[in-house]
GUDOPA-244711 format. One record per residue (C-alpha): x, y, z. Coordinates in steps of 0.001 Angstrom, whole numbers, plus 500000, padded with zeros to 6 digits. Example, Ala and Ser with C-alpha at 12.3 -4.5 7.8 and 13.67 -1.06 7.14 Angstrom:
// residues 2
512300495500507800
513670498940507140
//
This chain:
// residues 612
500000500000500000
501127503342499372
501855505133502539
501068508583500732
497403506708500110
496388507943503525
497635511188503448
495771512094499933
492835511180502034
493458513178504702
493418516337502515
490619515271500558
488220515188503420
489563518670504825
488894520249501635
485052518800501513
485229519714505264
486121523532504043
483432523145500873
481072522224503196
481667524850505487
481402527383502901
478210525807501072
476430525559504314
477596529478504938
476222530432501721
473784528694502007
472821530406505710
473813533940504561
471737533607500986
468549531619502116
467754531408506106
469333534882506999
467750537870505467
470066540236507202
472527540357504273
469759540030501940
468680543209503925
471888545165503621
472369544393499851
469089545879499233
469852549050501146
473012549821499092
470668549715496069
467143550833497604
466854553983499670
464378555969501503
463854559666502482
461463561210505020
459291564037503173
458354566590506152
454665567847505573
454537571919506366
453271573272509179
449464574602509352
449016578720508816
447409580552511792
444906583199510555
442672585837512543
438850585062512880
438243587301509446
440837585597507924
443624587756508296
446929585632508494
448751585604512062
450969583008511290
453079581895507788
455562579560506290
458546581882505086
461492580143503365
465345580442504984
468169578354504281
470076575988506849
473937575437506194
474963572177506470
478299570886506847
480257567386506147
483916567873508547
485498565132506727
485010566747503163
486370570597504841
489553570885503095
492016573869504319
490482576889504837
490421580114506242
488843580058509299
488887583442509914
487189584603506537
484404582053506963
483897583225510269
483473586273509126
481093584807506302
478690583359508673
478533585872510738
480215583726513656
483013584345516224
485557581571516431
484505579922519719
481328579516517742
482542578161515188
484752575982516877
481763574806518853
479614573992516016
482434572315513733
482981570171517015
479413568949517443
478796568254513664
482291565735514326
480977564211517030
477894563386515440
479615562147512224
482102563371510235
481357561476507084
477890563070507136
475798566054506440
474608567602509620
473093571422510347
475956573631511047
473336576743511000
470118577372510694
467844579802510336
469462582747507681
467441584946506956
467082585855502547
468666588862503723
471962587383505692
472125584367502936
472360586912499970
475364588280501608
477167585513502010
476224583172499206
479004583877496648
481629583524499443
480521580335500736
480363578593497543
484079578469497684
484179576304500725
484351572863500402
481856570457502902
479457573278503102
476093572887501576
472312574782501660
469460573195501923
466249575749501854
463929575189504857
460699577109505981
460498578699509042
457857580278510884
457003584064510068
454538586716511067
453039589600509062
451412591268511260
453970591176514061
451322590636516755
450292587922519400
453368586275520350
452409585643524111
449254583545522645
450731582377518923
453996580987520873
456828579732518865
458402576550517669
461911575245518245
463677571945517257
462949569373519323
465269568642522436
467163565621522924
465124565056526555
462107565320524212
463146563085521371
463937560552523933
460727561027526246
458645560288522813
460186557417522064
459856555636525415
456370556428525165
456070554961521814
455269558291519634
457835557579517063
457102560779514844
459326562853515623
462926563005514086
465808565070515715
466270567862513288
461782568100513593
460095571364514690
457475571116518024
455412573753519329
456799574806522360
454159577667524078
450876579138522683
449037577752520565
451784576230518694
451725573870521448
448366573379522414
447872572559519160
450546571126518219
449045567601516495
446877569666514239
449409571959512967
452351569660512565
450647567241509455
451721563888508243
454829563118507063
455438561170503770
458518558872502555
460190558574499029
461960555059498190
464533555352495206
467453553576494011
470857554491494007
474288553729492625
477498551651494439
478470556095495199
475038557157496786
473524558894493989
469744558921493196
469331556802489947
465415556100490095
462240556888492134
460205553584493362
457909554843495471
456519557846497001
453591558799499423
453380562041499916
453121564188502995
449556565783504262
450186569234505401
449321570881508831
445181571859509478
444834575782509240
444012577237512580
441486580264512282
441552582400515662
439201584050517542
441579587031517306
440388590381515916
443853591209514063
442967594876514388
441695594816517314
444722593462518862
447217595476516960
445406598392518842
445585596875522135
448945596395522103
449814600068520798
447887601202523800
450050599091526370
453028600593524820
454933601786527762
453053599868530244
453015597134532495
449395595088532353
447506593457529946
444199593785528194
441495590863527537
438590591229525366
435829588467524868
432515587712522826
429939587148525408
428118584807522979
430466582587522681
433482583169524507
435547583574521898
438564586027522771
438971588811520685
442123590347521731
444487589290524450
447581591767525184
449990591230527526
452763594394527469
455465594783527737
454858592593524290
458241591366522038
457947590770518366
457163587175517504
459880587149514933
462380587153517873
461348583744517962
462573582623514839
466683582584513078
469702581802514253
469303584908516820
466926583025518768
469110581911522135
470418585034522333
466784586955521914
465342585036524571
468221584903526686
468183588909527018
464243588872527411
464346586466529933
466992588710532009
464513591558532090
463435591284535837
461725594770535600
459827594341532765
459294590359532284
458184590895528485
457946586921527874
455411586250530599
451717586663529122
450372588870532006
446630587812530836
446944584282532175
450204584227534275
449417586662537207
446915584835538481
447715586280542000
445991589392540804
444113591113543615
441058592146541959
439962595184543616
436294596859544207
434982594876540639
435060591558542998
431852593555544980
429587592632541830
430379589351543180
429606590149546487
426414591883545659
425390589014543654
426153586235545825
424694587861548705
421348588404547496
421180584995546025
422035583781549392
419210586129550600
420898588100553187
420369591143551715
418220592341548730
418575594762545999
417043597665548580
418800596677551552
421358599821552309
424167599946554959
425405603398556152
428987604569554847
430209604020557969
434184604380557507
435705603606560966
435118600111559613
437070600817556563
438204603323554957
435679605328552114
435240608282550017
432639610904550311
429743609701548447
425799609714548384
424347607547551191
424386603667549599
420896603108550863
420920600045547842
423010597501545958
422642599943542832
424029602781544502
426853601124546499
428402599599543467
427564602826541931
430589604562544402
432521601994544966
431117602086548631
433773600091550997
431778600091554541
428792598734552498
430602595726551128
431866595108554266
428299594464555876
427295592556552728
430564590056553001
430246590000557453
426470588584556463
427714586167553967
430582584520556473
428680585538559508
424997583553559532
424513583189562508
424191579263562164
426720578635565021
427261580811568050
430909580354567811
431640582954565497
435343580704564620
432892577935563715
430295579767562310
432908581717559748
434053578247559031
430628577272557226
430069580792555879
433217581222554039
432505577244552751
429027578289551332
429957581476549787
433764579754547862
431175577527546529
429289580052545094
432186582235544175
434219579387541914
430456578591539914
431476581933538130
435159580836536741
437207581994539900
439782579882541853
439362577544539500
441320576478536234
439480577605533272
439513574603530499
440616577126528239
443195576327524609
446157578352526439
448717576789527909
450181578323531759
446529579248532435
446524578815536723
443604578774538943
444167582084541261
442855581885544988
439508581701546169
440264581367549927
438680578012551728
438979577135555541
442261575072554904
443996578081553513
443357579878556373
443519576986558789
447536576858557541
447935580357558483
446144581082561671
445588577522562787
441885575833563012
439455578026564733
441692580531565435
440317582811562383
437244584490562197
435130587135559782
437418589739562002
440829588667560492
439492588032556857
437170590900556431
439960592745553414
438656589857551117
434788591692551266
436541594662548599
438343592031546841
441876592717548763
443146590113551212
443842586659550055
441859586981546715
443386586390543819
442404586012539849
443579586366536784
442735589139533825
441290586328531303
438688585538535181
438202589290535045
437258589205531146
435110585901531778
433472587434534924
432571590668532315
431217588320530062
429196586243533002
427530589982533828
427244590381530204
425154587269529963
422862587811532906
424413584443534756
426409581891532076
429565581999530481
431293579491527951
434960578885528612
437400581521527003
439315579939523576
441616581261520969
440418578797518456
437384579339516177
437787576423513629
440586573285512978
441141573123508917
439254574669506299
435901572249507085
436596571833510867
435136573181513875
435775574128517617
436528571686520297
433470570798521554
434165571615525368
433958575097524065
429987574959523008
429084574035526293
427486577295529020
428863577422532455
426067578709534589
427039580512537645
424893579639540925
422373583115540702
419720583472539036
419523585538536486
416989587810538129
419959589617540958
421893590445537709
419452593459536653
420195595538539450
424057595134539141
424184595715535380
421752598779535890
424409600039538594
427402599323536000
425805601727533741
425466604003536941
429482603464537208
430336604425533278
427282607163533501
427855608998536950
430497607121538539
433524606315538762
434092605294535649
433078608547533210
436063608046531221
434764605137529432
431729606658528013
431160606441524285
428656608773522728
425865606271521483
427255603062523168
425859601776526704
428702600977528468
428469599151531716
431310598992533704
432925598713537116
436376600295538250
438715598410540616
441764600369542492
444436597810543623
446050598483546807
449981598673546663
452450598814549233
454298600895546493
454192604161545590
451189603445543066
447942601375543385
446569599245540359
444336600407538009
441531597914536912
438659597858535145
436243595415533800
433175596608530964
430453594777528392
428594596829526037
426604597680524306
424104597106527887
421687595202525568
422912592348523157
426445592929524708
429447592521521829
432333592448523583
433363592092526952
436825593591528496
439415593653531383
442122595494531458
444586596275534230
447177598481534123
450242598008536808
451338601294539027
448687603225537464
446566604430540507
442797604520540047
440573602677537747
439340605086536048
442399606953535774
444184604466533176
442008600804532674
438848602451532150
439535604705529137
441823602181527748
439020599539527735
436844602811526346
438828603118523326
438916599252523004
435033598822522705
434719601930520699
437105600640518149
435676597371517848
432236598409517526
432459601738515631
435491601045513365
437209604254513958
437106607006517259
435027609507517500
436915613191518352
436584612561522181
438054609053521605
440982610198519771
442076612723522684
441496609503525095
443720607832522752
446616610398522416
446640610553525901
447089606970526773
449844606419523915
451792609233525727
451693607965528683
454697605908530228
453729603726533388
456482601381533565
457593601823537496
455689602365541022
456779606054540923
455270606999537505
453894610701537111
451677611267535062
451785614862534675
454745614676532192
//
């Protein structure tokens, strides 16, 4: 035998041992694992994300609030960037070097072999300037983008703004299983962008194509394309608002104007106001940055909804008045005397009725009126017996929108106070309180607390005779949509309808031969009610809440004005002007000196003087 014999054998079966291994690899790779199968196709088929834009935001006569306007985003690839001068393109893009540095950094770390957003944002403006320059640099590329822009410069405490999404975000969606967003994808962040957010945003579609061994597009597969964003058509009276926040030019305060009918809010101001395009571009951080430093002014915080620690002055005694002769302790005739070593008053005719003391503003009288309401007389312990008073009259108190959280389409809205036994039980202690050490809440001081969009809503309640439907910014979803149906529903407050006669007869009283002559408008009933805010500053408050026209009421208004003394000094013939504009289309000549007036006026600190 040969003795090489076994050794041919040997190798034999290692090489079918090594065919085998292959075959059955092959085999694995080509047929039972579709992973490679899977790869091969995605060097030939590829797939693209095609973002749907965002919904318009338009006024409620059509006007648009809110468009799409078209920027460019610079994109860079750090592996392609050849040598360059650094300094130049700094100077290019409008960047410093740490800036650049910092940006050039995080497009490495997130991949240098691929396109990422270097800036975004440039304006047509900014990208006309530097076009022809940046062409020259290689691994830079522009990609046009839409962006969020705003004709009528108007609304941005209510519009809010939109921002790319944030990593914490991104993440936070995912774990919940919403898997729409991507990480270079717009979300509303305040306003209504956010409320509304799902409406706006659309669908996104996807294109499928093929593409060469180098990346390039050869053919198109497949596409489905994206559904753009529902309209949004507001509530908001574009002129209307545009001449509310002229007004509060110079002021601290805000103005809120609603449609009785339907509670649909007409204008909401908050000032100091900020243009909405701050919002927007590269400029953003450092726009917001320097607004949110302003500690003296505060111009991001939207004053309407925010403040809801608002003391509400002498127009929470309509509230009184009502709630007290529902409760039946006193009636429309019942008069107190002006008795002011109980607390401090004004010379005025005697407030023999409800009429009259609203009338003047009468402080001793709504003292009496709240002393009856917490006061019944149902326990002879007057601790216990303020206990169940103040219980029954918060629960009548809150039926008309007030320390509680109105349901409203705007986010940040916050409940103010309505005191109940527990708040007070945490300051004094249980039983240890009494009508005695409470008695500042009866002229809406004390421990009261609303917001202006309650004050507006409790205008519209008196408006109404009793009911109120929750305040909204948002008439219609898409061109054949309609309101959310929370906001079709009436609120009735816990009086009759009946007590509100008297106390909308004494608001005209107020505008008429009150307190409140500077908001009368020849031919208009105006019925209104001033409020004067104590401060432990210099200046009080000036408030001031008004429907009109007195029958088939149009609009209802609050407006508050900080540091600016009385009610009628400032609020009233602001909210004046307001109504007359709205319902008249233009002032008449004793509205335009009310008007010149007001936009001269500068009320930004506790010391203002307003004789200069």
């Amino acid at each position: 035998m040969n003795p090489n014999q076994g050794r041919r054998w040997v190798i034999v079966l290692i090489m079918l041992f090594i065919a085998f291994i292959f075959i059955f690899r092959l085999l694995y790779i080509q047929v039972l694992d579709d992973k490679w199968s899977n790869r091969a196709e995605s060097i030939t088929n590829s797939q693209e994300v095609i973002k749907p834009a965002r919904g318009l935001i338009y006024d409620r006569n059509g006007k648009l609030l809110v468009v799409a306007s078209q920027v460019y985003d610079i994109w860079v690839t750090p592996r392609k960037i050849g040598k360059i001068d650094t300094l130049e393109l700094c100077n290019v893009l409008g960047l410093s070097r740490e800036e650049f540095d910092k940006k050039l950094q995080k497009a490495r770390n997130y991949a240098s072999y691929k396109a990422s957003v270097f800036l975004e944002g440039v304006s047509s403006s900014d990208f006309a300037k530097m076009i022809t320059k940046l062409q020259r640099y290689k691994g830079f590329e522009i990609k046009v983008n839409t962006q969020r822009g705003y004709p009528a410069d108007v609304g941005a405490h209510f519009l809010g703004y939109i921002r790319k999404i944030s990593a914490e975000k991104y993440k936070k969606n995912k774990e919940g299983g919403n898997d729409y967003y991507l990480m270079d994808d717009y979300i509303g962040i305040t306003g209504l962008e956010k409320v509304y957010e799902e409406d706006l945003r659309g669908k996104r579609g996807k294109v499928k194509y093929l593409k060469d061994r180098l990346g390039n597009k050869k053919a198109e597969l497949e596409i489905d394309y994206a559904e753009e964003g529902k309209n949004l058509y507001t509530s908001i009276d574009l002129d209307l608002q545009k001449y509310g926040e002229e007004l509060m030019q110079n002021k601290i305060g805000c103005i809120v104007a609603i449609e009785p009918s339907t509670g649909e809010i007409l204008a909401m101001v908050s000032a100091p106001t900020y243009s909405p395009s701050k919002m927007v571009g590269r400029d953003f951080a450092k726009n917001w940055t320097e607004m949110s430093k302003n500690d003296s002014l505060k111009p991001l915080i939207n004053r309407a909804i925010y403040n809801s620690n608002y003391r509400p002055g002498s127009i929470f005694k309509l509230v009184q008045a009502l709630v007290a002769m529902q409760s039946g302790v006193i009636t429309e005739n019942t008069g107190f005397p002006c008795n002011k070593s109980l607390i401090g008053c004004h010379n005025h005719e005697a407030p023999s009725n409800v009429r009259i003391a609203i009338k003047h503003s009468c402080n001793p009288y709504f003292y009496q009126v709240y002393k009856r309401l917490i006061l019944r007389g149902e326990k002879s312990n007057i601790f216990k017996d303020s206990r169940i008073g103040l219980t029954k009259w918060r629960e009548m108190v809150t039926t008309f929108g007030l320390g509680v959280k109105l349901d409203t389409d705007i986010p940040g809205v916050k409940s103010g106070n309505i005191p109940d036994t527990n708040f007070y039980d945490k300051w004094y202690g249980k039983n240890r309180w009494a009508f005695s050490t409470i008695y500042s809440n009866s002229i809406g001081e004390g421990e009261i607390g609303v917001s202006p969009l309650q004050m507006a809503n409790l205008a519209a309640i008196l408006a109404n005779k009793g009911y109120y439907y929750t305040p909204h910014l948002v008439k219609k979803i898409g061109e054949d949509g309609d309101k959310k149906e929370k906001f079709k529903v009436k609120h009735f407050t816990a009086v009759d309808s009946s007590y509100f006669i008297p106390v909308r007869e004494a608001m005209e009283q107020v505008v008429l031969n009150g307190t409140a002559r500077q908001a009368q408008i020849d031919s208009i009933s105006v019925c209104g009610k001033t409020g004067t805010v104590e401060n432990k500053s210099f200046n009080d408050h000036s408030v001031f809440i008004a429907f009109a026209p007195k029958e088939n009421p149009k609009i209802a208004i609050a407006v508050y004005v900080e540091y600016g003394t009385w009610g009628g000094t400032w609020a009233a013939p602001i909210a004046s002007v307001m109504i007359e504009k709205y319902l008249k289309g233009e002032l008449s000549e004793k509205g335009k000196k009310k008007e010149k007036r007001i936009k001269e006026a500068v009320i930004l600190t506790k010391h203002s003087d307003f004789k200069h």
